[in-house]
N, C-alpha and C positions, 0 to 999 in steps of 0.2 A: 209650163210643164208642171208634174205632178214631184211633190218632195218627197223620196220614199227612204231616204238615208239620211244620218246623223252627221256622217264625216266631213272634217270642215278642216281637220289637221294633219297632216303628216311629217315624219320625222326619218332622216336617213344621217346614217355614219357617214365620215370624210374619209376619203381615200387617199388623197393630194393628185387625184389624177380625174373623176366624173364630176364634170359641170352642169350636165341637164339633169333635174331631179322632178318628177310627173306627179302632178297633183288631180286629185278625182274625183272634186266636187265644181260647182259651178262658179264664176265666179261675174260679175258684171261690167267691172272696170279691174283694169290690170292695180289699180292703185288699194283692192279689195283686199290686196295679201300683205302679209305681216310676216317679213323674212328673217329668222332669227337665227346667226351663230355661237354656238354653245362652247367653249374651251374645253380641255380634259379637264382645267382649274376651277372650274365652274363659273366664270364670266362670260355674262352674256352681252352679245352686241346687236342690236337690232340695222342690218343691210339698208340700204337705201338706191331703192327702185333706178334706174336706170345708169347710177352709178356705177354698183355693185353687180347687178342684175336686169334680166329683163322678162317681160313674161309672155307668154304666148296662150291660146286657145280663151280667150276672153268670152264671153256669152254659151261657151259650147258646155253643155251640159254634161260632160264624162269631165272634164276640165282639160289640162294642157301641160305646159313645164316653164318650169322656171329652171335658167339658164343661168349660171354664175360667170362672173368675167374671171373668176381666180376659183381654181375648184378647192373646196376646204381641205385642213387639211385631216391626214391621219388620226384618230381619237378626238376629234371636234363634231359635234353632234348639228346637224341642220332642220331647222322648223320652220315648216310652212305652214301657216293659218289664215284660216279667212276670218276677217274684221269687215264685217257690213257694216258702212254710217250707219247711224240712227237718223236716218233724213226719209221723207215721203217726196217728189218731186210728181207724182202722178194726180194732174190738173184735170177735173170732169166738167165737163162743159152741158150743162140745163139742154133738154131736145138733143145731144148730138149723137151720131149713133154708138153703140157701145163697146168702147176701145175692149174688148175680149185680152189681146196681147197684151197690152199693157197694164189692165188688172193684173193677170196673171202674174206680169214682171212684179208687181208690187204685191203681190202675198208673198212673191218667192221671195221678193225682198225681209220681209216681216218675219216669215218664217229661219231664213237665216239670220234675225236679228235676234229672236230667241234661240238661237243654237248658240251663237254666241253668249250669249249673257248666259245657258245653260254649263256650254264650258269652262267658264268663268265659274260660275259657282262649282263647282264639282269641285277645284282644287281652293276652295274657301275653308277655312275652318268653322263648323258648326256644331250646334247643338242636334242633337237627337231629338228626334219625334217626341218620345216621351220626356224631353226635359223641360222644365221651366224657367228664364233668364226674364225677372221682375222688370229689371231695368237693365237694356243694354246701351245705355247712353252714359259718357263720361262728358264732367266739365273742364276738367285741369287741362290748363293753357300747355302750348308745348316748352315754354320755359320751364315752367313747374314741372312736366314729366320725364323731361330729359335726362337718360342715365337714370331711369326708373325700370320697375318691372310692369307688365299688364299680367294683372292680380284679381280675385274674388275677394269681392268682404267677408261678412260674417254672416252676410245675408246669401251669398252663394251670387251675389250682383257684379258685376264688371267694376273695377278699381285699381289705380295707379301705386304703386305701392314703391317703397325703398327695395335696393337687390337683396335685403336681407331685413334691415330696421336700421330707427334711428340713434346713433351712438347718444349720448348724454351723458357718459363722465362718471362720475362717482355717483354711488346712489347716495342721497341725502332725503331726510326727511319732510314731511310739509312738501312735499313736490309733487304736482300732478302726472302722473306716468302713462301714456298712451300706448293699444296693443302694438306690439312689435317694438317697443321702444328699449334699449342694450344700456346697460349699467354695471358699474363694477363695486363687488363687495371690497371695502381697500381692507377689512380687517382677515380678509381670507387671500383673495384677492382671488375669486371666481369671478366669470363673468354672467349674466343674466338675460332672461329675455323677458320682456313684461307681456302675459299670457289676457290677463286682465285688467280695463283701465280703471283709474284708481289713485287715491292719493294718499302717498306714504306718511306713515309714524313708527312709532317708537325703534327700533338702533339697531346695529348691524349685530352677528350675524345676520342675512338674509332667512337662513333656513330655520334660524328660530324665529324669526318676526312673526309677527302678528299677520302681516301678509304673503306669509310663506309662498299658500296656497294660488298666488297671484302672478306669481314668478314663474321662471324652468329655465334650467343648470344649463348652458351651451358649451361652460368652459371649465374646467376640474384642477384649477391651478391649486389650490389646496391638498388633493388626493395626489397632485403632479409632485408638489413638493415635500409632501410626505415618502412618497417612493424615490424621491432624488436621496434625501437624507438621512432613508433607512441604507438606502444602497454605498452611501458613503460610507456609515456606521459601520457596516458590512466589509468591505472594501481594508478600512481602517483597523478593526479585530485582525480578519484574515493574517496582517502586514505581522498584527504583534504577537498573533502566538509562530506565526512564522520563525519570529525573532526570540520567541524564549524556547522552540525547540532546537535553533542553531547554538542558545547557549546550553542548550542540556546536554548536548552531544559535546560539544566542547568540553565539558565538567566532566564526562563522563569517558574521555578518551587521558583528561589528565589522570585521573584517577588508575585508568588502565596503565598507563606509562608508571606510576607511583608503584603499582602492584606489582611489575614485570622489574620495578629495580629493587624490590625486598628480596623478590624470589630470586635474583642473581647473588644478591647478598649471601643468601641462605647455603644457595648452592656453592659458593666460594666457601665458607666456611666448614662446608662439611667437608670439600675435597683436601680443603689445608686438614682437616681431623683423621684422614685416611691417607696422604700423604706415604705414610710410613708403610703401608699395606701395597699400595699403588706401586710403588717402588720395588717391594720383592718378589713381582711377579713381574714385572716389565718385560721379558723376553717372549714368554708364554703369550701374554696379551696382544703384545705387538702384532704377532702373525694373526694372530685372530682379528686382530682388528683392523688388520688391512683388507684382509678378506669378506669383511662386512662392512668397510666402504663399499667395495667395486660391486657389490652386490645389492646396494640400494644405489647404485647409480646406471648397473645393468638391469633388465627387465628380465632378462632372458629372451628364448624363442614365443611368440604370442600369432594368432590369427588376423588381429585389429589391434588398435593403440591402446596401450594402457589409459588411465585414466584419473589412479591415485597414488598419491603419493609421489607428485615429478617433480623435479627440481631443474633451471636451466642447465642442458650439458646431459640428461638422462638417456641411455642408448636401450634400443630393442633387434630383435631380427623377425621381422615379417614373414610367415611359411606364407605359403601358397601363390594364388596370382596374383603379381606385380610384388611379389615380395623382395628383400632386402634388406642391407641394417638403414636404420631410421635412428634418427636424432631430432629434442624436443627443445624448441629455441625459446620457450618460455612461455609460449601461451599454443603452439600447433606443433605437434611430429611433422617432420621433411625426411626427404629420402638424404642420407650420408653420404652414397654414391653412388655412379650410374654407368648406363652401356655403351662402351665406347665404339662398338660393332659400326655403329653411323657414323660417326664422327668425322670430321675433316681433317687429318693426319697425312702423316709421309707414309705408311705403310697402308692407305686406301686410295685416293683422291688424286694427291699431288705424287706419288709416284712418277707417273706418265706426264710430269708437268712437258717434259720437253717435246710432248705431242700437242701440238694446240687445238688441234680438232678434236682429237679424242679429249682432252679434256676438257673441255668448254661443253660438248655432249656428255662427261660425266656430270659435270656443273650443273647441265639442263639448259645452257643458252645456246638458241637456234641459230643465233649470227655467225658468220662466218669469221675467220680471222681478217680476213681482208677489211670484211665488210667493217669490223671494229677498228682497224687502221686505220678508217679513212675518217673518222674522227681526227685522228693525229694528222692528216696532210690536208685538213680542211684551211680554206684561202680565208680571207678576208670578202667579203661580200656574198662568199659562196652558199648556195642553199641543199639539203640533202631531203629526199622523197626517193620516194617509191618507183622506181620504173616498171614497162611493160610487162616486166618478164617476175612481178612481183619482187624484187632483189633490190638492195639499198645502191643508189646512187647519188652522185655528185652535180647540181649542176651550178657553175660558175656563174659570177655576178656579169651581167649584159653589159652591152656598152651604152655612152651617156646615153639620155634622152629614151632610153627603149623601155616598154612595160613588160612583164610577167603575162604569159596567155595559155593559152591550152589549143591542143590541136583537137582533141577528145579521148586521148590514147598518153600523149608525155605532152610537160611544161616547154615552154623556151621564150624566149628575150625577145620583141618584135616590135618595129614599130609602132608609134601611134594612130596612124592611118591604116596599120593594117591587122593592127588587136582592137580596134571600135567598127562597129557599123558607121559610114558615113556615105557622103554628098559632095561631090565636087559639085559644082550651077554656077553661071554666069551672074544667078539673082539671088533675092532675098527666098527664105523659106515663109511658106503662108501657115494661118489657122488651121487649111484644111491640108495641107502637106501628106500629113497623115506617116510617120515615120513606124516603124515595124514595135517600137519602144522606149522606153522614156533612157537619154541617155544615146540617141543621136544624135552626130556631130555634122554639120551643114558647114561648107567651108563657100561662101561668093570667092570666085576665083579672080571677078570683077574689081572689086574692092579689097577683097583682101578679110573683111569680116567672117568671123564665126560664131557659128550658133551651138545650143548643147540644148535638145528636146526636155524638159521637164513634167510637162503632162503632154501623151499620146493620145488622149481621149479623141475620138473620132472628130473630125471638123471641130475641134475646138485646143486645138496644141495649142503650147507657151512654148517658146523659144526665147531664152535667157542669150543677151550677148555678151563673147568673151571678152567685152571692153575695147577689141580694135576697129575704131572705125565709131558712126556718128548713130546708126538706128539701135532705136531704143530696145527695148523688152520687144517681143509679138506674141500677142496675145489675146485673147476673145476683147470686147469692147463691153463694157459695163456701164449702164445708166438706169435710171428711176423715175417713175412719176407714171400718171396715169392710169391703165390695164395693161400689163405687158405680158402680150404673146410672142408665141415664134411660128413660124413655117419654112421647111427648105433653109437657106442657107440665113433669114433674116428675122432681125426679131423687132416686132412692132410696140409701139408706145400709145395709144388709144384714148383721146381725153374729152372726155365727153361735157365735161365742165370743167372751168378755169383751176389750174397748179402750177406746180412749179414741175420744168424737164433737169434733170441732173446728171449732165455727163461727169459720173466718177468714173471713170478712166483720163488719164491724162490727156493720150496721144490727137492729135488732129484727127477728124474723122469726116466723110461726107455726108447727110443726110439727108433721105427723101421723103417730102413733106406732102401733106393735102391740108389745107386753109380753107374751111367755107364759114363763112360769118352767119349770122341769124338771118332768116327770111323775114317781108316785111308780110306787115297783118293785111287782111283784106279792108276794104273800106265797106262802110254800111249807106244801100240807097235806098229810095222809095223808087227805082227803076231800075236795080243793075248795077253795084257795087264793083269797081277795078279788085282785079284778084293782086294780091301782093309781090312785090317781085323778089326771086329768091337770093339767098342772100350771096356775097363774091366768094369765087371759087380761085384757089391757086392752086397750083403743082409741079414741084420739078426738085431740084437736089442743092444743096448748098454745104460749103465744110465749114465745120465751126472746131472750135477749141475746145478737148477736151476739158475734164478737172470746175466746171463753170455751169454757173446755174442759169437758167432759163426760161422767163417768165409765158405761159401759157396761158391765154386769153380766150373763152370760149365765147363767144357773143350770143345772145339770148335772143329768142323770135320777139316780133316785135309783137303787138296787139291790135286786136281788131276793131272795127271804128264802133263806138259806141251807136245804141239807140238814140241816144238824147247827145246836146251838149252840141259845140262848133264844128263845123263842117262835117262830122263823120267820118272824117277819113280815117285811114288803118295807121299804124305808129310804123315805121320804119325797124328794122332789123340789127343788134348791134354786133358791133365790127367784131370778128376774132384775129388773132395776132401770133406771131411765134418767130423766133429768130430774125428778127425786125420787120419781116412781114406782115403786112394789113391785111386783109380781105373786109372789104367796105360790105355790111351789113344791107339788106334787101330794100327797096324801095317799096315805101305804104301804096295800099291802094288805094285808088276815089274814091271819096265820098258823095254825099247827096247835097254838099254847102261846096265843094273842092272837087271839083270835075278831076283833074288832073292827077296822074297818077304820081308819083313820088321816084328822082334818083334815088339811085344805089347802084350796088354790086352788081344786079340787074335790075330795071326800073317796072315800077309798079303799074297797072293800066290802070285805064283811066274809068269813069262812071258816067252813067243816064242819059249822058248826051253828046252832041259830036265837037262840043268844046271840050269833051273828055280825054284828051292827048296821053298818050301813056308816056310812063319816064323814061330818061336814058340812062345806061348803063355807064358802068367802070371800065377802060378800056382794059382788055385783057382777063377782065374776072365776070362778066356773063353779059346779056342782052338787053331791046328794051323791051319796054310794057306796050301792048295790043293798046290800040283808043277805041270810045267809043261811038255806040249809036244812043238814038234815043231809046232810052230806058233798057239798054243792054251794055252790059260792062264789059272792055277788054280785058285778057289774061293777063296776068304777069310773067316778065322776062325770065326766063331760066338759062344757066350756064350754058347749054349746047345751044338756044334757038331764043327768038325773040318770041312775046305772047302772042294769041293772034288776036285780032281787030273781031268786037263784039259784030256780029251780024245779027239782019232780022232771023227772029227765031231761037236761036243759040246764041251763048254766052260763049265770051272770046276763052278759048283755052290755053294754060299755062304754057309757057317756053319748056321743054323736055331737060333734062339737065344734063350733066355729064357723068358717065361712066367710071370708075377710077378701083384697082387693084390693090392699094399700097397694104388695104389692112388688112386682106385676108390672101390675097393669091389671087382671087376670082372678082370680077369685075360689079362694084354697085354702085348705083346712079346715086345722084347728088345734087342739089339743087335744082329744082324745078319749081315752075312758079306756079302761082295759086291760080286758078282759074275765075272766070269772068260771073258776074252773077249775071241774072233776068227776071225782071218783072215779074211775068205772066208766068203757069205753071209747062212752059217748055223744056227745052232743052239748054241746062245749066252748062256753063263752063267747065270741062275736066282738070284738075290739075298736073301740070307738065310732072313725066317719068323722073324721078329724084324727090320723093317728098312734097310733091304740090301739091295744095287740098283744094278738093271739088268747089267752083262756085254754089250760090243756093239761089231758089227761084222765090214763088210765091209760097208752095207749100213745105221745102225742106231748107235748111239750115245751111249755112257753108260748110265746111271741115279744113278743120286748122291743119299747118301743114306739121308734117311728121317731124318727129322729136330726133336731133343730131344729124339734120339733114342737110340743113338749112331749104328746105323749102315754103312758098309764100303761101301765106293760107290764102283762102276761096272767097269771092267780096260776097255778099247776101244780094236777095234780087228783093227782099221786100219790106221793109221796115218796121211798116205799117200795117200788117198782117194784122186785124183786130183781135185773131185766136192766140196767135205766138209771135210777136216781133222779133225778128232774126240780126242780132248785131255781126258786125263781121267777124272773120275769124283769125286766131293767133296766127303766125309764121311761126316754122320749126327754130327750134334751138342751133345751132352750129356743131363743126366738132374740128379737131385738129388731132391728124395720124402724122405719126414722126416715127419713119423704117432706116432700118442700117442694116449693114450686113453684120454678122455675127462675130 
């Protein structure tokens, strides 16, 4: 194909709910893409292919999707990239004719090797067109750089540097000083930066030295301490003129007190000197002088308060609005006295005490006299609200055992069976029960137990018990490990490689399982290669103990027989395990030294010739291996059917495997064995339905069997191919599903 676009990347936000995400360039091998999850915290985790994910549309030129097993979540950012090897695998053969397709594959190849490396650069940091960097090479070892900065010298050159410079202590003279080298004047006690290298003389201060010019000031502890000890000084004055204008006030209020007792002096002596005058008018005076009290202690009639000359006890009479006599209590006028027109008295209010309606309505209180009685004749336990008819009532405390409830209209006392939503039932309440709300009561009439709903959530209630009787909590079942989905009522556990399964819920639980171990590898012949056989299949349900961990074993496909080296034959499949469970790993296929095909879980066929007997299986976990002919190799056993026997012409084909539901709902094969190779460029072996890889003849290769299948990979039909020697090929990986209900 022709390359007319750049795009090699894509990036999409998490939802916590979309797992397929479509990428739109090409890619070659599913192993092409580089899956990156991004955090809101900005940690990045790079996915791991079949683990995490899987990828679809391999070769197809629009590209495909990559499928997450756990969709990311909300504010986690996802990156898809293509990473082409830098590898060439395209072999041209002197006189052959000219592979057109597979040139092409390897420009494309080339061409996406420079996108990469172009994307890569793009987020590098660089120099500009027009810059010059002399040398961008450093030597400093990473001991030496460490907790360093990456710096320019003086030359504008690439250089490891200190985060700031090197400390050195006091400046002292006769000392060679390097740039960026930090010293302290001790007679200032600034700090310095050395601007120029250099080696110091003559004496502190710095800024008169002779090398002034060689320095610059980072630190102004001298200018600091100057503005500490002006502001103290500052500080200091303030406090003590503070204190000599407290004593001049003082000197100055004695001195008033001094003054105010001459002048009483004064004044006493002059009234003893007039005495005798004072006395023979005493009558005349008298009146007058009572009259000019009351008159500087009345104001008279005024509009607003006076304002000079008050003394406590001063009266006025206010004209106009809101007027009155007014009295001055020594710092505000108040009214003297007021209108009793409102007042609460016997000649307004309490008159008509002996009406109690009417005067509770003169009061302004809406209660009825009854209604305030019943205050006085309330009981012990008893409660008062509001009835129907909006009117205060009484209602009396219920008898033992009874609750407080509502009908929608009045209160009343009522059982507890018949103030709760409940459940009579011969049984226990289930998950999926599904009660109207949290706070249903389940009574087993059987046993005698009760239950009280705590979460109502649809198919997944908790029911707490009231302690009578032996069942525990019921409640959803919780465990870990794996990829965990759900469908309908159950949620699956998915392990595509060896972990651990963790039932954190206590309670006993059943579980149903799918066991396939690794398919075995094909074997490699100069006639017809045994296709591998796949690896053993279990299935069915087992209860195990909550609260307990549980070692998962996924068994690895075995390998395919080499070119070179003993017998050729394919490696055998290894075992996967769960809840003490084995599933015995695939039987190898024959080689071109080892006719015979290989036990296992299903046994492996055999190769080249009719001493090529294929193996036998594990009872109960799959079939045997197909034998052969000369120079045509039987299939490998697959869990539903045995391989079949190489005939002339065709290569024996894989045993089909079996069918199984547990991980999704819907029904996928599993285990099938590899198919038979052949010689001559006929008709190869196919590999059985579940993962079997095609046998290969003269002119194509075998195919390994599919990855978590456990199917046997396909034997090769030629070894010896002078153009491409075809060694056999892998068996699939295994896998182990562990379902329960929810």
């Amino acid at each position: 194909m022709t390359v007319t676009s750049t795009n090699q990347k894509v990036q999409f936000n998490g939802n916590g709910s979309t797992t397929v995400f479509a990428y739109n360039f090409k890619i070659f091998a599913s192993s092409d893409l580089s899956v990156i999850l991004r955090s809101a915290a900005g940690t990045e985790t790079v996915q791991q292919l079949t683990t995490n994910y899987t990828v679809s549309g391999v070769g197809e030129t629009s590209g495909g999707n990559v499928t997450m097993g756990t969709a990311p979540a909300s504010g986690t950012t996802l990156t898809i990239l293509r990473v082409q090897p830098n590898l060439q695998g395209l072999d041209l053969v002197p006189n052959d004719p000219f592979p057109a397709g597979s040139m092409e594959d390897a420009l494309d190849k080339l061409t996406f090797m420079v996108q990469t490396h172009d994307e890569e650069i793009g987020r590098s940091i660089k120099a500009s067109k027009t810059n010059v960097i002399a040398d961008s090479e450093f030597t400093v070892s990473a001991t030496d750089r460490a907790n360093k900065l990456f710096s320019f010298d003086s030359s504008g050159n690439l250089s490891i540097a200190q985060e700031l410079g090197t400390y050195r202590g006091d400046w002292a003279a006769s000392t060679t000083y390097a740039v960026r080298d930090l010293v302290k004047d001790t007679s200032t006690g600034n700090i310095f930066i050395c601007i120029t290298a250099h080696t110091s003389s003559g004496s502190q201060p710095l800024t008169t030295n002779t090398d002034a010019a060689k320095w610059a000031l980072i630190v102004d502890a001298a200018s600091a301490t100057t503005s500490q000890n002006a502001a103290a000084a500052s500080a200091t004055a303030s406090a003590n003129s503070a204190t000599a204008s407290a004593s001049s006030a003082s000197t100055a209020s004695t001195k008033a007190d001094e003054a105010a007792a001459s002048a009483s002096t004064a004044s006493t002596k002059a009234g003893e000197s007039a005495s005798s005058a004072t006395a023979a008018a005493s009558s005349a005076t008298s009146a007058a002088s009572t009259l000019t009290t009351f008159q500087q202690q009345y104001h008279g009639a005024a509009s607003s308060d006076p304002t000079s000359n008050l003394t406590e006890g001063d009266l006025y009479f206010k004209t106009g609005s809101g007027g009155g006599m007014r009295v001055y209590n020594g710092s505000a006028w108040v009214n003297a006295a007021f209108d009793l027109s409102g007042a609460l008295i016997n000649t307004n209010n309490l008159s008509d005490v002996s009406n109690a309606a009417t005067a509770l309505t003169n009061l302004g209180v809406t209660s009825t006299a009854a209604e305030l009685n019943k205050l006085d004749a309330l009981s012990r336990g008893s409660l008062i609200y509001g009835n129907a008819s909006a009117a205060t009532a009484v209602l009396t405390k219920g008898g033992a055992g009874t609750v407080l409830t509502s009908d929608g209209t009045d209160l009343s006392w009522a059982s507890p069976a018949v103030g709760f939503a409940h459940t009579l039932n011969s049984g226990n309440p289930a998950i999926t029960t599904n009660p109207s709300a949290i706070g249903h009561m389940w009574i087993n009439t059987t046993s005698g137990e009760a239950f009280i709903c705590t979460n109502a959530t649809a198919n997944s209630n908790v029911w707490v018990s009231l302690g009578v009787g032996s069942t525990p909590t019921i409640e959803p079942f919780n465990a870990t490990g794996g990829i965990k989905t759900t469908y309908g009522i159950y949620t699956v556990h998915t392990f595509l490689s060896s972990a651990n399964f963790v039932a954190v819920s206590t309670t006993t639980k059943t579980f149903d399982y799918l066991i396939v171990a690794g398919g075995g590898g094909g074997g490699c012949a100069n006639g017809g290669g045994g296709g591998g056989g796949s690896g053993g299949l279990l299935t069915g349900s087992v209860s195990k103990s909550g609260g307990t961990t549980y070692s998962v074993v996924v068994g690895a496909g075995g390998a395919g027989g080499a070119v070179t080296g003993s017998g050729r034959k394919g490696v055998a499949g290894s075992n996967s395990s769960v809840f003490s469970l084995t599933a015995i790993g695939g039987g190898f296929g024959g080689g071109d030294d080892n006719h015979g095909g290989g036990n296992g879980g299903s046994g492996g066929g055999g190769a080249r010739s009719t001493s090529g007997n294929g193996g036998t299986a594990t009872s109960g976990q799959g079939n045997a291996g197909g034998s052969a002919i000369a120079n045509v190799g039987g299939g490998g056993g697959g869990a539903g059917a045995n391989g079949s026997n190489g005939v002339s012409g065709t290569g024996g084909a894989g045993g089909v495997g079996l069918s199984n539901s547990l991980r999704t709902g819907s029904g996928v094969f599993y285990a099938g064995g590899g198919g038979g190779g052949i010689e001559s460029s006929n008709q190869h072996g196919t590999g059985g339905n579940g993962g079997g890889g095609d046998g290969g003849d003269h002119d194509e290769a075998p195919l390994a069997g599919t990855a978590n299948t456990g199917g046997g990979g396909g034997g090769s039909g030629d070894y010896d191919n002078p153009t491409t020697p075809f060694p056999g090929a892998a068996g699939g990986s295994g896998i182990v599903v562990i379902r329960y209900e929810t």
